[in-house]
PyMOL Python script that loads the backbone (N, CA, C, O; Angstrom):
from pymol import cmd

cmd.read_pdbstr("""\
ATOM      1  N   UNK A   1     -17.576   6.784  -4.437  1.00  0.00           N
ATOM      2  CA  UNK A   1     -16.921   7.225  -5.645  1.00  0.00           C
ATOM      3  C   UNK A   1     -15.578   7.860  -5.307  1.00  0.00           C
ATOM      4  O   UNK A   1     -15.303   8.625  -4.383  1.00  0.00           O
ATOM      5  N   UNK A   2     -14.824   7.374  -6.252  1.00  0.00           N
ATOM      6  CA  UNK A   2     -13.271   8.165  -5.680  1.00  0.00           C
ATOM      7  C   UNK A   2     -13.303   9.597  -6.234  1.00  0.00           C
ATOM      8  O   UNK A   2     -13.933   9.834  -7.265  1.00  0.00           O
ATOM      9  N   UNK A   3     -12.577  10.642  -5.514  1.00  0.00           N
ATOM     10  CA  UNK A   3     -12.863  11.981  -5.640  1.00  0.00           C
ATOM     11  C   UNK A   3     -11.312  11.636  -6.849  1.00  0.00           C
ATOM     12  O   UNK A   3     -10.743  10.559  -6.671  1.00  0.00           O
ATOM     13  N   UNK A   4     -10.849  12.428  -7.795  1.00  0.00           N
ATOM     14  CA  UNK A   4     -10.022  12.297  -8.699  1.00  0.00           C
ATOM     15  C   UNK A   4      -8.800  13.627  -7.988  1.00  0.00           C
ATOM     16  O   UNK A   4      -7.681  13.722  -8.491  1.00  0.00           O
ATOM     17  N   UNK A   5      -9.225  14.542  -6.822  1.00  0.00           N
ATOM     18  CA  UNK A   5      -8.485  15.640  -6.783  1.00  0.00           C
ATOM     19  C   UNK A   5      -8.100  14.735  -5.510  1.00  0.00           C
ATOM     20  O   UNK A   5      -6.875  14.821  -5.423  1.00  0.00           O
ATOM     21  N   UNK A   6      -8.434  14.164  -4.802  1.00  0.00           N
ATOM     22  CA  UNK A   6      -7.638  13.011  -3.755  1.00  0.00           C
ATOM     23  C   UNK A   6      -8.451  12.011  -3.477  1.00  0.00           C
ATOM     24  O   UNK A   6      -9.455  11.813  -2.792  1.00  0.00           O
ATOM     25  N   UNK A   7      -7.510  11.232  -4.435  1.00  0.00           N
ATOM     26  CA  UNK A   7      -7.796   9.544  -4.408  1.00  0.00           C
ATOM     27  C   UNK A   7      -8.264   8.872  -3.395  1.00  0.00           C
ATOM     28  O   UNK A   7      -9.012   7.903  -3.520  1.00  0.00           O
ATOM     29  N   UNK A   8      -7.662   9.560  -1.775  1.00  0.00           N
ATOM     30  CA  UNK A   8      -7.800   8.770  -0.849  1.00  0.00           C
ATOM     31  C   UNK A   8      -9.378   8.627  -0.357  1.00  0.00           C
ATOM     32  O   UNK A   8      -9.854   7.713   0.317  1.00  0.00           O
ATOM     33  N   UNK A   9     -10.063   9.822  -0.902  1.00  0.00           N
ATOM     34  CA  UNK A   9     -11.227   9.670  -0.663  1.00  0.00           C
ATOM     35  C   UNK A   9     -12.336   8.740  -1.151  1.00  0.00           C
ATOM     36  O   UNK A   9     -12.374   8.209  -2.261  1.00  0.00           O
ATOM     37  N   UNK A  10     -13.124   8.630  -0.288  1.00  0.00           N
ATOM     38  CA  UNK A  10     -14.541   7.894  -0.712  1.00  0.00           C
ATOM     39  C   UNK A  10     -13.873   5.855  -0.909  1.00  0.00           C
ATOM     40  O   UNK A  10     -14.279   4.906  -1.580  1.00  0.00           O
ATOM     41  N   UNK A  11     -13.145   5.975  -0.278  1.00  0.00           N
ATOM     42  CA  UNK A  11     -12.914   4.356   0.423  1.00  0.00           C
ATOM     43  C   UNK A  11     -13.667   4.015   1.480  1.00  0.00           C
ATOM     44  O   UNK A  11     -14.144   4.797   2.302  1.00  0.00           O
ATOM     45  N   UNK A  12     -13.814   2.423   1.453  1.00  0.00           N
ATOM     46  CA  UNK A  12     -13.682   2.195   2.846  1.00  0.00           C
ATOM     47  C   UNK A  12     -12.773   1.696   3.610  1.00  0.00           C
ATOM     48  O   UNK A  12     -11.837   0.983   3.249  1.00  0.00           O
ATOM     49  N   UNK A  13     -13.178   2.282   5.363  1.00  0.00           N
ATOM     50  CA  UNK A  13     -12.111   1.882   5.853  1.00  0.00           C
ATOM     51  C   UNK A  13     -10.981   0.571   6.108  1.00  0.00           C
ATOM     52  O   UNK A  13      -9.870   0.675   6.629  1.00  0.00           O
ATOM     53  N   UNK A  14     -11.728  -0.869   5.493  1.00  0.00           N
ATOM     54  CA  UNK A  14     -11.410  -1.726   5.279  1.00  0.00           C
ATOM     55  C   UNK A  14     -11.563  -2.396   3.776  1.00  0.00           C
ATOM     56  O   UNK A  14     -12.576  -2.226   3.099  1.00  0.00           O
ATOM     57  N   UNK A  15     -10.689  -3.001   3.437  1.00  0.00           N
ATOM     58  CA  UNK A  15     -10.514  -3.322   1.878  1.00  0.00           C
ATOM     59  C   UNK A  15     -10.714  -5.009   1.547  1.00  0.00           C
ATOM     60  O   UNK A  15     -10.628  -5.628   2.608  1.00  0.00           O
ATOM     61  N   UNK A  16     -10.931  -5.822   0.494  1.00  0.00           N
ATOM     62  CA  UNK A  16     -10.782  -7.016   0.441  1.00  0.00           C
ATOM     63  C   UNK A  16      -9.709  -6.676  -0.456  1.00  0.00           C
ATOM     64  O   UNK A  16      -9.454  -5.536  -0.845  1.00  0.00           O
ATOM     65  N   UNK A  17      -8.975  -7.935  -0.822  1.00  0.00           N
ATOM     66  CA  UNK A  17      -7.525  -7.817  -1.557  1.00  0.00           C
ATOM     67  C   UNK A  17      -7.768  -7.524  -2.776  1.00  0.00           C
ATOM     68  O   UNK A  17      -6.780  -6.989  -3.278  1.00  0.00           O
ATOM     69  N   UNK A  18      -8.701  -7.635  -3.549  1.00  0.00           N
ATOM     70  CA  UNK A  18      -9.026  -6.852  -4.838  1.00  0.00           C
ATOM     71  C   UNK A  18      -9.305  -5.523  -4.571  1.00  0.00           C
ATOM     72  O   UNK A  18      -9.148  -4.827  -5.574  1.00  0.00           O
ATOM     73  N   UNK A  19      -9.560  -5.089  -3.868  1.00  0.00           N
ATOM     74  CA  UNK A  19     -10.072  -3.555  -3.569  1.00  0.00           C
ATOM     75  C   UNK A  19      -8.199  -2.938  -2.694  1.00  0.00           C
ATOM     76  O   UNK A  19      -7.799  -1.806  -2.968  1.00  0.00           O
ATOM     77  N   UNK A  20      -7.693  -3.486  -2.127  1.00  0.00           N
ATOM     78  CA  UNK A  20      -6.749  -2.909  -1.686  1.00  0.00           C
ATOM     79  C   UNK A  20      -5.701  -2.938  -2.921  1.00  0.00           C
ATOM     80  O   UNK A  20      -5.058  -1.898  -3.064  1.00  0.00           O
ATOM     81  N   UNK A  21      -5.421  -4.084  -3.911  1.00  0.00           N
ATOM     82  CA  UNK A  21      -4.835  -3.989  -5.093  1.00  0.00           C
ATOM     83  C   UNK A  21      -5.328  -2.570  -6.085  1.00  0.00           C
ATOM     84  O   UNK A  21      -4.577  -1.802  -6.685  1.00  0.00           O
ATOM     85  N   UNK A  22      -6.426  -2.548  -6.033  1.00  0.00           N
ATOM     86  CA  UNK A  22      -7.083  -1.530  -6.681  1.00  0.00           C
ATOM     87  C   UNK A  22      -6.419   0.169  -6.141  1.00  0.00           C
ATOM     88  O   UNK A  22      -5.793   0.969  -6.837  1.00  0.00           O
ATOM     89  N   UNK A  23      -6.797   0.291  -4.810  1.00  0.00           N
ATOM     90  CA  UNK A  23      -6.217   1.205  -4.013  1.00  0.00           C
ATOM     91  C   UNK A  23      -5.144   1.502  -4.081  1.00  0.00           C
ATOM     92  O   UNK A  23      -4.949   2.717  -4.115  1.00  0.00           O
ATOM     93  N   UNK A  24      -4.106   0.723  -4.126  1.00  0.00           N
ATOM     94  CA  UNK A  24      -2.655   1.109  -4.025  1.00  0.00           C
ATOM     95  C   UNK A  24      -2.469   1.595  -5.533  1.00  0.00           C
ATOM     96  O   UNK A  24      -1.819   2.597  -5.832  1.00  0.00           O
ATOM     97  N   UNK A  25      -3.140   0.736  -6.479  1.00  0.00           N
ATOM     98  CA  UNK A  25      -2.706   1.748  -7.858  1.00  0.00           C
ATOM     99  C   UNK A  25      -3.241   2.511  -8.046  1.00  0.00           C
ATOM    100  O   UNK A  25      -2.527   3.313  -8.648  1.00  0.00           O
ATOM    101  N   UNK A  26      -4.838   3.132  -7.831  1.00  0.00           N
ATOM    102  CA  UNK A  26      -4.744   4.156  -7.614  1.00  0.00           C
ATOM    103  C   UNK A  26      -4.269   4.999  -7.018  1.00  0.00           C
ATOM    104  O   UNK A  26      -3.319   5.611  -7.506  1.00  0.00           O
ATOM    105  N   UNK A  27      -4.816   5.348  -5.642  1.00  0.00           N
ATOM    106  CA  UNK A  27      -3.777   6.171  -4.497  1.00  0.00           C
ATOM    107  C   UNK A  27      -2.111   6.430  -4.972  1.00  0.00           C
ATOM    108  O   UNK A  27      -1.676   7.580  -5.009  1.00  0.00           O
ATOM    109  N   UNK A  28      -1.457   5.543  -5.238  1.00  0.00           N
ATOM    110  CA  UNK A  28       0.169   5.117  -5.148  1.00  0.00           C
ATOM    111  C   UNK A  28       0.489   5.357  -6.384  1.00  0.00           C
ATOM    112  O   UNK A  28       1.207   6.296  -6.728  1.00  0.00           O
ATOM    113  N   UNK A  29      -0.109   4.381  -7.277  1.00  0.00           N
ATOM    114  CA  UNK A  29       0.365   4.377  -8.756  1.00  0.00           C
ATOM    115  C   UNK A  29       1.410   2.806  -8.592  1.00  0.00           C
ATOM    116  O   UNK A  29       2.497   2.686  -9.156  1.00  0.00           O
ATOM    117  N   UNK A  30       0.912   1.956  -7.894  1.00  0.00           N
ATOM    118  CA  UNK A  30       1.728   0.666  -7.270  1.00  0.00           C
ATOM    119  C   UNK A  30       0.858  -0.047  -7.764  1.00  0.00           C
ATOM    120  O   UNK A  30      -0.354  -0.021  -7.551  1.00  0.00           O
ATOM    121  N   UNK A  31       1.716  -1.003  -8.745  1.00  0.00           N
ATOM    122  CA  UNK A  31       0.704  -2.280  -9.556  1.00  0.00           C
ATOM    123  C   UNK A  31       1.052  -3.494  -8.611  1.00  0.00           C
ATOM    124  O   UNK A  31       2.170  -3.996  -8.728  1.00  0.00           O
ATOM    125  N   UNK A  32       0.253  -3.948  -7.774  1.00  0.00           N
ATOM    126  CA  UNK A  32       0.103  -5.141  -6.812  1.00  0.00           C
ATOM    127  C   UNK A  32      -0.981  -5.905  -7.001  1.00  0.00           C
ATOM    128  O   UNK A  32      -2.058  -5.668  -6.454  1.00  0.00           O
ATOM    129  N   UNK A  33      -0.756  -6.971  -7.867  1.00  0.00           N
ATOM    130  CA  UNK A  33      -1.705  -7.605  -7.757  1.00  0.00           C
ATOM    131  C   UNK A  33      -2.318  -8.395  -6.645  1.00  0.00           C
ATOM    132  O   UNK A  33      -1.679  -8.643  -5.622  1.00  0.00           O
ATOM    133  N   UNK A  34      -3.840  -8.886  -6.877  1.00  0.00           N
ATOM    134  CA  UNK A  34      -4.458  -9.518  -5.733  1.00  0.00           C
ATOM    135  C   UNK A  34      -3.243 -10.209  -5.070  1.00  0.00           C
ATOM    136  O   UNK A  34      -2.541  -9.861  -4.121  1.00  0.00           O
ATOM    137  N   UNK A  35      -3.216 -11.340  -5.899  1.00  0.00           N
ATOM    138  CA  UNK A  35      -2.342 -12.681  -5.850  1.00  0.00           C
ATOM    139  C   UNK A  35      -1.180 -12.716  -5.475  1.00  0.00           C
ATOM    140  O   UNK A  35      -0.736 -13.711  -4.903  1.00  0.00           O
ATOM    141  N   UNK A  36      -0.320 -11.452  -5.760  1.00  0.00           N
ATOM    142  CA  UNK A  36       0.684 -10.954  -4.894  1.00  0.00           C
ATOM    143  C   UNK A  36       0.713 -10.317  -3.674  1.00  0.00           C
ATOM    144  O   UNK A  36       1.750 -10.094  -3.050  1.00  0.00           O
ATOM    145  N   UNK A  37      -0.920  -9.876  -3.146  1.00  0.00           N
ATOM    146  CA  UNK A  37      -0.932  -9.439  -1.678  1.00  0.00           C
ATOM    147  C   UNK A  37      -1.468 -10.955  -1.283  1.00  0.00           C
ATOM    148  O   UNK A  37      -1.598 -11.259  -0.097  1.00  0.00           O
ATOM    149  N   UNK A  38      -1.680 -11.606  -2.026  1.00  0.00           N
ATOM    150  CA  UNK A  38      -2.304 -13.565  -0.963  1.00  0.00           C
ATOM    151  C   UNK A  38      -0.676 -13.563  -0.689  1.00  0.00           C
ATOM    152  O   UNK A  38      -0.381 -13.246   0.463  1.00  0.00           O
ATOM    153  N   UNK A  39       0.036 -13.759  -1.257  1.00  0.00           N
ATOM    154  CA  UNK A  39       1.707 -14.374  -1.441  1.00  0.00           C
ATOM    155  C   UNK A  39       2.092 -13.696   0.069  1.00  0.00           C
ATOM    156  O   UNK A  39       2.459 -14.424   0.992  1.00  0.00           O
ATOM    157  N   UNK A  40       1.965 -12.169   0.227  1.00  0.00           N
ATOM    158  CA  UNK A  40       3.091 -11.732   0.989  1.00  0.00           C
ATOM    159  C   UNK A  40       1.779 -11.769   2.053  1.00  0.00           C
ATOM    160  O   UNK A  40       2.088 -11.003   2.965  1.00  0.00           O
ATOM    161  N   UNK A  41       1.008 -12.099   2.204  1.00  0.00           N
ATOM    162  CA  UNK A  41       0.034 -12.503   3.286  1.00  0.00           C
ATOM    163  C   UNK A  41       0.718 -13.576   4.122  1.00  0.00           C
ATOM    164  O   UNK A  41       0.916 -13.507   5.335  1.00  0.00           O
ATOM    165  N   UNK A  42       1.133 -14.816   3.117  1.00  0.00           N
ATOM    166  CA  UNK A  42       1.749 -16.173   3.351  1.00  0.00           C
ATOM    167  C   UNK A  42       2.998 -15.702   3.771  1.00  0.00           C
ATOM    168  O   UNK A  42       3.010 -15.848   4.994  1.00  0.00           O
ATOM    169  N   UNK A  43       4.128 -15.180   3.371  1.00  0.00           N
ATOM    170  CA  UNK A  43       5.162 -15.450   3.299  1.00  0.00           C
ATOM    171  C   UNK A  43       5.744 -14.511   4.078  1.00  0.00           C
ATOM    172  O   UNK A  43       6.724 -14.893   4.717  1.00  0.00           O
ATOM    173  N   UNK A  44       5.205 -12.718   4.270  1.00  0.00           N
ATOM    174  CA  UNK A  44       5.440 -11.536   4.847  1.00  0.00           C
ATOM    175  C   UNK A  44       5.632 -10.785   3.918  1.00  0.00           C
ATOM    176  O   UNK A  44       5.349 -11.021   2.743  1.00  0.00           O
ATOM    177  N   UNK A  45       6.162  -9.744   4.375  1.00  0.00           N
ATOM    178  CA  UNK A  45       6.676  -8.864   3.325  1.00  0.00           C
ATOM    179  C   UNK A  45       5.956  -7.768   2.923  1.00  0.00           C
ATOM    180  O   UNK A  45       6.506  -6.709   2.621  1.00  0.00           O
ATOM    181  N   UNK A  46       4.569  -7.968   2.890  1.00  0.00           N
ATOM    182  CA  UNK A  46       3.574  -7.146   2.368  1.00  0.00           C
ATOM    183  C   UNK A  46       2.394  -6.050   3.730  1.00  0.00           C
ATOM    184  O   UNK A  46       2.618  -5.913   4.932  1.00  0.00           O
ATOM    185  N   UNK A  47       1.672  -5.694   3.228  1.00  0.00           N
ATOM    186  CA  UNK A  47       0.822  -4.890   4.497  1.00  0.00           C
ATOM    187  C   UNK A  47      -0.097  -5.329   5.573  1.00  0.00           C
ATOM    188  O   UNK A  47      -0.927  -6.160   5.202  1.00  0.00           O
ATOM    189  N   UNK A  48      -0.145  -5.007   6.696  1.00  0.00           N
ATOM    190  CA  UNK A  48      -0.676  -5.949   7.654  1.00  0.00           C
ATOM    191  C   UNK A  48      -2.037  -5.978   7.575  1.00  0.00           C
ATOM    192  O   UNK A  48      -2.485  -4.870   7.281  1.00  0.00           O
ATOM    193  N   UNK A  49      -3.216  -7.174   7.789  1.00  0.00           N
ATOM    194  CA  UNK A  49      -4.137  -6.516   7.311  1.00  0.00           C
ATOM    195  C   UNK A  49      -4.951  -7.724   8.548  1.00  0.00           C
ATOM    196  O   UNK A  49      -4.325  -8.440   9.330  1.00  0.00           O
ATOM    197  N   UNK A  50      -6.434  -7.655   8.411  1.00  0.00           N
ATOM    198  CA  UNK A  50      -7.074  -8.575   9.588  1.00  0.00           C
ATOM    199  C   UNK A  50      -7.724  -9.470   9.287  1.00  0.00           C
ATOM    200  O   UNK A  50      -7.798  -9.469   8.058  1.00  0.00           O
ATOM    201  N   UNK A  51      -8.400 -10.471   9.808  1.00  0.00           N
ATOM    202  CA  UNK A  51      -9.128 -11.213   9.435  1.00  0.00           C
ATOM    203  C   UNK A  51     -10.412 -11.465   9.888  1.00  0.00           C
ATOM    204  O   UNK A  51     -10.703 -11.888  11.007  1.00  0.00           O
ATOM    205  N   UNK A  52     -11.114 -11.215   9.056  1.00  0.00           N
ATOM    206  CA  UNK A  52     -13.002 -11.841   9.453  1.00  0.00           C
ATOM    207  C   UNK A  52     -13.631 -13.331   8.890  1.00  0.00           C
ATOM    208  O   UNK A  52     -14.260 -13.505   7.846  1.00  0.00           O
ATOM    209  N   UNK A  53     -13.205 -14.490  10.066  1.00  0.00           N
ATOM    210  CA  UNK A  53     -13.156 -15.336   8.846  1.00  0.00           C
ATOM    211  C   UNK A  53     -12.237 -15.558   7.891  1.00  0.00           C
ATOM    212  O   UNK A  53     -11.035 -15.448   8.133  1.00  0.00           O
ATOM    213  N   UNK A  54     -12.537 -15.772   7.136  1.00  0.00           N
ATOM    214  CA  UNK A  54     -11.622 -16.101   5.827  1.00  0.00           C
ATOM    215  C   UNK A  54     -11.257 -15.476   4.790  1.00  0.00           C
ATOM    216  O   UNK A  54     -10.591 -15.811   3.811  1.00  0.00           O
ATOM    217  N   UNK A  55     -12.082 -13.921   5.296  1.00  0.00           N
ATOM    218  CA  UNK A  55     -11.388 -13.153   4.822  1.00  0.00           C
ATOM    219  C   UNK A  55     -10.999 -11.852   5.158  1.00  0.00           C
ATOM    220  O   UNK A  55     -11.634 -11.050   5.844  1.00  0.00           O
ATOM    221  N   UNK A  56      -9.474 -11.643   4.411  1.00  0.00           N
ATOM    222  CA  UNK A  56      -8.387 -10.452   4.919  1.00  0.00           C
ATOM    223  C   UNK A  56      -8.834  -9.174   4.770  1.00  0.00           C
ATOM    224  O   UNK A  56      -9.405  -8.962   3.701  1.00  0.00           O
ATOM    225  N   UNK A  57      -8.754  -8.385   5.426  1.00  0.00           N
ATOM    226  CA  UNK A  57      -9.436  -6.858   5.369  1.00  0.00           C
ATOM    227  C   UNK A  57      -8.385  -6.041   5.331  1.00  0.00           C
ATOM    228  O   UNK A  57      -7.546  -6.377   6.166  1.00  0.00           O
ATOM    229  N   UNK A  58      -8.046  -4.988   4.626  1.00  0.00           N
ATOM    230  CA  UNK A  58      -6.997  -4.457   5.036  1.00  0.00           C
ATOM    231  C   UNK A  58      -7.311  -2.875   5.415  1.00  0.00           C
ATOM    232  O   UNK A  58      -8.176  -2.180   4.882  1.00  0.00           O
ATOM    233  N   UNK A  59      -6.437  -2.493   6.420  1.00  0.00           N
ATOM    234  CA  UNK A  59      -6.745  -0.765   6.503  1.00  0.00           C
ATOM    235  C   UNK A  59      -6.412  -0.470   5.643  1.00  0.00           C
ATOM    236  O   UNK A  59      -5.568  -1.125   5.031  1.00  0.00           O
ATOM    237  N   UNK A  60      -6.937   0.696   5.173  1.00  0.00           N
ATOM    238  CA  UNK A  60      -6.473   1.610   4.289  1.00  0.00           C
ATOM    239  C   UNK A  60      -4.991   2.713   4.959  1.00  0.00           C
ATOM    240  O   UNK A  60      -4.088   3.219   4.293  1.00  0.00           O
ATOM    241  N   UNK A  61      -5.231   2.790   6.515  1.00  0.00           N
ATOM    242  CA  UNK A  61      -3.953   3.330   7.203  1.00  0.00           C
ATOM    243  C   UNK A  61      -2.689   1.878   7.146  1.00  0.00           C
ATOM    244  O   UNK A  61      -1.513   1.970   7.498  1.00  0.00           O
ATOM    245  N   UNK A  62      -3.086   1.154   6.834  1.00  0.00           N
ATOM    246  CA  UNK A  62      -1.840   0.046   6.637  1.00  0.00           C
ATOM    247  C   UNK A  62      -1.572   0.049   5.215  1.00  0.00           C
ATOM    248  O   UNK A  62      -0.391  -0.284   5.321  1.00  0.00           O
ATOM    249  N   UNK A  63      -1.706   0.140   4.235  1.00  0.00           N
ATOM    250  CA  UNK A  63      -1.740   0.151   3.055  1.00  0.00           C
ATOM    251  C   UNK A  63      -1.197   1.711   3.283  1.00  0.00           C
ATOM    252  O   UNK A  63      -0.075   1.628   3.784  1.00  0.00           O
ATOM    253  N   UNK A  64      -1.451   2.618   3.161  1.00  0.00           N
ATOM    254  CA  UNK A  64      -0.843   3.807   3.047  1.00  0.00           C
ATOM    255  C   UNK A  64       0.787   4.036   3.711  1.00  0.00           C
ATOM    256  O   UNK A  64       1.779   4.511   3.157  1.00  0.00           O
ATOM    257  N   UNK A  65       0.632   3.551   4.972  1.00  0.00           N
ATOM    258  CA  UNK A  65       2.118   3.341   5.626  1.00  0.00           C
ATOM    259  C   UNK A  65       3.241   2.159   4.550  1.00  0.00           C
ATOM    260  O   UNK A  65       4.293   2.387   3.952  1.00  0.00           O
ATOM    261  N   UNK A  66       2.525   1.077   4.673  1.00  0.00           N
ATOM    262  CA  UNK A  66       3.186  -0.115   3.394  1.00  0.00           C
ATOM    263  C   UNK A  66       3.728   0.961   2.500  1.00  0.00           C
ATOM    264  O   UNK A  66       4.870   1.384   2.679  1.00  0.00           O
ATOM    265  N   UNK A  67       2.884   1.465   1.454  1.00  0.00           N
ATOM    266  CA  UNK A  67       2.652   2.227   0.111  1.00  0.00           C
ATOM    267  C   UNK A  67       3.805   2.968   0.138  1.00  0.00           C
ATOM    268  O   UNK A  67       4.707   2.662  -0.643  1.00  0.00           O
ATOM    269  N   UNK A  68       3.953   3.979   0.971  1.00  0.00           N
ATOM    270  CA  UNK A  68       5.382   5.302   1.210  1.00  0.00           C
ATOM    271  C   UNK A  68       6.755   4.637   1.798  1.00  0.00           C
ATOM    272  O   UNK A  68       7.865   5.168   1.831  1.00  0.00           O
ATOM    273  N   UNK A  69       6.397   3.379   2.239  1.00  0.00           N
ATOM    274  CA  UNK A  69       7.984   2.844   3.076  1.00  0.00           C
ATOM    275  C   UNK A  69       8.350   2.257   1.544  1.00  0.00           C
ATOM    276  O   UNK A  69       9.462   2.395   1.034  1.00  0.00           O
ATOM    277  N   UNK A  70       7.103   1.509   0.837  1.00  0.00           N
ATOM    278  CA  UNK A  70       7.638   1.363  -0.560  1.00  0.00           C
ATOM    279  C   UNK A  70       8.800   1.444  -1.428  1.00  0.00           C
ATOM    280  O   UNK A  70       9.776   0.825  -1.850  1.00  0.00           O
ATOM    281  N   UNK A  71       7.925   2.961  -1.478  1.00  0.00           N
ATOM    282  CA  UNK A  71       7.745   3.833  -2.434  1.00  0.00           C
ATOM    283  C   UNK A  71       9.571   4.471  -1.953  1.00  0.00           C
ATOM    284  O   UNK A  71      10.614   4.282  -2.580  1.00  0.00           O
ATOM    285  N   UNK A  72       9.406   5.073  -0.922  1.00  0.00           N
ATOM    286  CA  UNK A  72      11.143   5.320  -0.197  1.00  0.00           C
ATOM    287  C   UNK A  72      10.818   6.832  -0.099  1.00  0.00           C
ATOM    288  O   UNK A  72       9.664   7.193   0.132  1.00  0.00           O
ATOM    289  N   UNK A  73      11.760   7.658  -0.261  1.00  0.00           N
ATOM    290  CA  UNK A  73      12.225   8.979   0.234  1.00  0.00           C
ATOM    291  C   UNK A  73      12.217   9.564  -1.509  1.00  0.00           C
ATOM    292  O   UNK A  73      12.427   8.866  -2.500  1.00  0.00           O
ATOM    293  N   UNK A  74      11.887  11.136  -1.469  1.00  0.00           N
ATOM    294  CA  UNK A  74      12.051  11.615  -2.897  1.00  0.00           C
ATOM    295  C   UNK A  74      13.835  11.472  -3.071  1.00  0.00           C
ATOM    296  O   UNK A  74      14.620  11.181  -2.168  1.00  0.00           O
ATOM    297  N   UNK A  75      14.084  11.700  -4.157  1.00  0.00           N
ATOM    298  CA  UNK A  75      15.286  12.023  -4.494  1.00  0.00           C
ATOM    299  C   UNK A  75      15.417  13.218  -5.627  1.00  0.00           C
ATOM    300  O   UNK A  75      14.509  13.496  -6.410  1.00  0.00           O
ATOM    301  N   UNK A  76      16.491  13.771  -5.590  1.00  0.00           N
ATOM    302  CA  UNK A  76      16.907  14.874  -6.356  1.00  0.00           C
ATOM    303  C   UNK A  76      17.634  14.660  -7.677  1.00  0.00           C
ATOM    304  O   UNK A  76      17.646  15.279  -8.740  1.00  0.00           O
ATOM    305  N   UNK A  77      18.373  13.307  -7.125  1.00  0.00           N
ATOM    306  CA  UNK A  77      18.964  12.740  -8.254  1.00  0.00           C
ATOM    307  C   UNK A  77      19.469  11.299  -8.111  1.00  0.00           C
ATOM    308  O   UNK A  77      19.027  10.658  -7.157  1.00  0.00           O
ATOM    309  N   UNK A  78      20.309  10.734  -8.912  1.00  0.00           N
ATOM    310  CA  UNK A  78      20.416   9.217  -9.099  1.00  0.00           C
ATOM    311  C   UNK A  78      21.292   9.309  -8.162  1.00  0.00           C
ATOM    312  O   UNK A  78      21.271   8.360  -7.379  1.00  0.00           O
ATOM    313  N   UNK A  79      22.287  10.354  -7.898  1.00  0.00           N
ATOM    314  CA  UNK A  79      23.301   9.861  -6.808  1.00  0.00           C
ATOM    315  C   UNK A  79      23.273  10.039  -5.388  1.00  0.00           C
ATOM    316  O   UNK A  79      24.141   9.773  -4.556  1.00  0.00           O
ATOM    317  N   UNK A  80      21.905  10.631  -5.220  1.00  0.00           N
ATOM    318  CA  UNK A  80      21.143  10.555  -3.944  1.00  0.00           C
ATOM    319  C   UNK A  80      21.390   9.311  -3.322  1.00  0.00           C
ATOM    320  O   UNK A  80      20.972   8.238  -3.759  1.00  0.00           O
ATOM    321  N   UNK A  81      22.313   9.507  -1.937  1.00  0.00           N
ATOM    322  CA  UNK A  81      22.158   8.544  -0.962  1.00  0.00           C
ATOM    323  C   UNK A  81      21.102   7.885  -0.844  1.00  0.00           C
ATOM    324  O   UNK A  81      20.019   8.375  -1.163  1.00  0.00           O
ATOM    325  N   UNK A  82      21.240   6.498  -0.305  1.00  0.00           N
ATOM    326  CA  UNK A  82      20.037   5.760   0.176  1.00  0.00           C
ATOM    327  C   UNK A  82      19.333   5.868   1.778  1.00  0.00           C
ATOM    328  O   UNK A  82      18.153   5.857   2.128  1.00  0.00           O
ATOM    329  N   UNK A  83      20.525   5.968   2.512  1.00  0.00           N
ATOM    330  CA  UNK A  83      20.205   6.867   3.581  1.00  0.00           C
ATOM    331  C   UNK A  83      20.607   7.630   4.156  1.00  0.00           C
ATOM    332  O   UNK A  83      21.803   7.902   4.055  1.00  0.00           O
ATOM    333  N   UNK A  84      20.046   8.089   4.736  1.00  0.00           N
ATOM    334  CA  UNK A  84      20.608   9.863   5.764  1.00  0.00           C
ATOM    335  C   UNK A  84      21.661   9.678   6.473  1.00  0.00           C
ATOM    336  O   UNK A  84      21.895   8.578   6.974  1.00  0.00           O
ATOM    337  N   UNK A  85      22.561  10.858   6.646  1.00  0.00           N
ATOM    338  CA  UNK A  85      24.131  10.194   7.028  1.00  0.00           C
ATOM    339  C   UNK A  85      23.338  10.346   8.696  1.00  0.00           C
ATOM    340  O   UNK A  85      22.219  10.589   9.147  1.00  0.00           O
ATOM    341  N   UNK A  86      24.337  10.117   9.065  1.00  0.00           N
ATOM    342  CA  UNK A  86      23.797   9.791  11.132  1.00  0.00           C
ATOM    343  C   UNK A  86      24.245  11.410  11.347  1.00  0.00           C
ATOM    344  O   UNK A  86      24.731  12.248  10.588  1.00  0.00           O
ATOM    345  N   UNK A  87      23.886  11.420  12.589  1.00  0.00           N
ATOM    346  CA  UNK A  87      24.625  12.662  13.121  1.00  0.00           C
ATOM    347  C   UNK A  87      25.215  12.722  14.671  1.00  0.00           C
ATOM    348  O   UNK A  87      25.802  13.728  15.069  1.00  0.00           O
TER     349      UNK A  87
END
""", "prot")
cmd.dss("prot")
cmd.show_as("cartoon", "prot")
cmd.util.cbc("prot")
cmd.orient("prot")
């Protein structure tokens, strides 16, 4: 059962792509459908995940890393740089 005071709980450690679609909108608030994690399975782009057979498992520590590189850096405002100046 997912705990509602942190989402991340009461998963398992491996997901099928309906359950990791599920996960990311919960956890994240990231609408990914199944069919769009098959796509970036095929093509890249999306979270790394394993295979048993024929079918993809995904961590929940890969999905969480995916999820925040996403998601990006907070911002303060719209004219917030995109990235950090060098130093």
């Amino acid at each position: 059962m997912i705990n509602p005071s942190n989402p991340r709980d009461g998963w398992k450690p491996r997901l099928r792509r309906w359950e990791a679609s599920l996960y990311l909108r919960v956890v994240y608030g990231l609408d990914v459908a199944p069919a769009t994690l098959a796509k970036y399975a095929s093509v890249g782009g999306g979270p790394a995940f394993q295979k048993v057979g024929r079918v993809p498992l995904y961590p929940t520590e890969e999905l969480d890393t995916w999820a925040l590189k996403r998601l990006g850096r907070l911002r303060r405002s719209t004219s917030d740089k995109d990235e950090e100046p060098e130093t």
